[in-house]
C-alpha positions in Angstrom: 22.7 17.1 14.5 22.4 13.3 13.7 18.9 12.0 14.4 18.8 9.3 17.5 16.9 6.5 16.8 16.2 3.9 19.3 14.3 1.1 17.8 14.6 -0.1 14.7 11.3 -2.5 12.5 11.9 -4.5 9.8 8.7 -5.2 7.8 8.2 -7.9 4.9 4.6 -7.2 3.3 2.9 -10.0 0.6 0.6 -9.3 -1.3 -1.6 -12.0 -3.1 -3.0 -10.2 -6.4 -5.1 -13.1 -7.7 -8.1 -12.1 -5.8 -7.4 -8.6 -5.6 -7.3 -8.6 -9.4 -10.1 -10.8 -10.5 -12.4 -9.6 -13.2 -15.3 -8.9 -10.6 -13.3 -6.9 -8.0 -11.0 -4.9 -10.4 -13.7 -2.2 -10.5 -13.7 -2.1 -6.2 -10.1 -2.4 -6.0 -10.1 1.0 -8.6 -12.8 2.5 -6.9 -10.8 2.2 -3.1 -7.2 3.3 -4.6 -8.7 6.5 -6.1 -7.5 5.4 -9.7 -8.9 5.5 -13.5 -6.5 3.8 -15.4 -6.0 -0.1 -15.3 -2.2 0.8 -16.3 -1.6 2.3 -12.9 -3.5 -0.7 -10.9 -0.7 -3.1 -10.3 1.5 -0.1 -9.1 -0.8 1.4 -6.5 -2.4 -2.1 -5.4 1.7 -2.4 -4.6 1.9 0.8 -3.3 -1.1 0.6 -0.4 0.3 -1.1 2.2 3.3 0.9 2.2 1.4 4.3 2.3 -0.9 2.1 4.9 1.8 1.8 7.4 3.7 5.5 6.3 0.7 6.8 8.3 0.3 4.6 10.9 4.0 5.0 12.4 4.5 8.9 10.8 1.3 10.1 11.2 0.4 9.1 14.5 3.8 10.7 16.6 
């Protein structure tokens, strides 16, 4: 059976990365994602807001 949906949200989400990734607040920003490597930073500083708002509409039903 085909799911119903009713409403439907359209979501643009910016992210300004110049004082996220600053020299002083790079260990922080590490420390909050849950991440070692300065490779995977970019990605999962990208990736927050997404998984932010995944458990926010998902989570709370």
């Amino acid at each position: 059976m085909a799911k119903q949906y009713t409403h439907m949200i359209r979501l643009g989400i910016g992210l300004e990365l110049t004082k996220l990734l600053s020299p002083k607040n790079i260990p922080g920003v590490k420390a909050y994602l849950g991440i070692d490597n300065d490779a995977e930073l970019v990605n999962a500083i990208a990736q927050d807001p997404y998984n932010t708002l995944y458990n926010i509409i998902f989570c709370s039903l």
